[in-house]
PLY file of the C-alpha trace (Angstrom):
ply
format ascii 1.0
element vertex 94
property float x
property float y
property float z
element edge 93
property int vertex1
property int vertex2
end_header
12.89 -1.36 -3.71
9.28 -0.51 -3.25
8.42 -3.83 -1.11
11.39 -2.89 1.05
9.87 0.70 1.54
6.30 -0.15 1.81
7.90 -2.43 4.82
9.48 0.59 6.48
6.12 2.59 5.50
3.43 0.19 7.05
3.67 2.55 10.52
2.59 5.19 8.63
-0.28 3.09 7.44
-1.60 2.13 10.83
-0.90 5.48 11.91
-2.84 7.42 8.46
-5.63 4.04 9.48
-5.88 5.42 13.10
-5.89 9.03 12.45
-8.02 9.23 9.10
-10.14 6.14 9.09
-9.75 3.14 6.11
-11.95 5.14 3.63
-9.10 8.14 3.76
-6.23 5.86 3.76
-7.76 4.31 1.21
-7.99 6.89 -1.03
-5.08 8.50 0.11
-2.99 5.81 -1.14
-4.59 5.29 -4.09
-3.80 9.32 -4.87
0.00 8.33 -3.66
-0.29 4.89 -6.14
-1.39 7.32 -9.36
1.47 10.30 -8.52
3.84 8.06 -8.60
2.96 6.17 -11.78
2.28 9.46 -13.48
5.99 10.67 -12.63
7.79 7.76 -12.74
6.08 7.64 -16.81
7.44 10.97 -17.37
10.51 10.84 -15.34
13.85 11.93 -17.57
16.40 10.43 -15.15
17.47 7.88 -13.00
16.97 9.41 -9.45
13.66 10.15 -10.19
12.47 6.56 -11.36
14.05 5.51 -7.71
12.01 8.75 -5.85
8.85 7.75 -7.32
9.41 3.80 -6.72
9.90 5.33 -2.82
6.55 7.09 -3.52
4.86 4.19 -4.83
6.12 1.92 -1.91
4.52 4.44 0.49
1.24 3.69 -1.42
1.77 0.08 -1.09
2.58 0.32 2.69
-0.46 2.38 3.50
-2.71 -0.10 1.28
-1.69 -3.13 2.67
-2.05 -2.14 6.18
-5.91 -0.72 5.33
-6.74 -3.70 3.01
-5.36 -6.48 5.78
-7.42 -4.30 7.77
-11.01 -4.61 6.05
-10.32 -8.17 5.58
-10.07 -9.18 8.92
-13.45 -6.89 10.06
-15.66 -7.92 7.07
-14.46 -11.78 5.76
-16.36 -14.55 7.59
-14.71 -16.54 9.82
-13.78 -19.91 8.50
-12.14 -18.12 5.47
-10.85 -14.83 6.71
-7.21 -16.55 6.91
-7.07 -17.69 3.57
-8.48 -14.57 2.90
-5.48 -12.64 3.98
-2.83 -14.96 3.44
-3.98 -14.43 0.01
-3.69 -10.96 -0.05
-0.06 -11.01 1.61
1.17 -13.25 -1.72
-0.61 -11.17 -4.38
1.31 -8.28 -2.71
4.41 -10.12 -2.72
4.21 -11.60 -5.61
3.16 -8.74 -7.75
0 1
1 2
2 3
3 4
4 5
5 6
6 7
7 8
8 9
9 10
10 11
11 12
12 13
13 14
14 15
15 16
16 17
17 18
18 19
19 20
20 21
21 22
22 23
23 24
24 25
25 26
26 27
27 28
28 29
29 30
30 31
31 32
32 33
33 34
34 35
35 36
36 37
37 38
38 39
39 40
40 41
41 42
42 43
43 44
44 45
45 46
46 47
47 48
48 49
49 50
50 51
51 52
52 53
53 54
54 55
55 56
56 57
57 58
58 59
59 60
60 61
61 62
62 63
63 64
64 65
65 66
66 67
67 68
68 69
69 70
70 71
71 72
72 73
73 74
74 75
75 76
76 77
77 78
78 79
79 80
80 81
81 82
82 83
83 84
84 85
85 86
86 87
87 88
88 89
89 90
90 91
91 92
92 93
C-alpha cells in the first residue's frame, strides 16, 4: 500500500523539490517517515495502521524523487546509472 501511494505521491515530491529545495524535502520527509512510524506504533485500530502506511508512502514518494535527484547531480558519470538503478531496487525491494 505504501509503494502504491508513494507512486501517486512522487508529484508532490518534484513539486515540495521545486518549491523548497532537496535539503527541505529532505528533511521534510524524513519528519513525514518518523510521524508515521511513531503512530502507526501506537495506533489502536485498523484504519489507522492503513492512514499512517498512506503517511509513510508520502515520505517515501517525496524521498525518492529528492534522493534520485542528488544522485544524478553529484554521482560521476560512468556509475551514476548503476547508481540509481540501485536505489530504485532498494526502494522496491524494501
Amino acid at each position: 500500500m505504501a509503494l502504491l501511494d508513494a507512486m501517486i505521491r512522487a508529484v508532490a515530491g518534484g513539486w515540495l523539490n521545486g518549491v523548497q529545495g532537496r535539503k527541505s524535502a529532505t528533511l521534510i520527509s524524513n519528519v513525514i517517515f518518523a510521524l508515521g512510524s511513531f503512530v502507526m506504533a501506537a495506533a489502536p485500530e485498523p484504519y489507522m495502521l492503513i492512514f499512517d502506511r498512506l503517511l509513510v508512502g508520502l515520505g517515501v514518494g517525496i524521498a525518492s524523487v529528492t534522493a534520485l535527484m542528488y544522485i544524478a547531480e553529484a554521482a560521476p558519470s560512468e556509475i551514476r546509472g548503476g547508481l540509481v538503478s540501485t536505489n530504485v531496487l532498494m526502494i522496491t525491494g524494501g
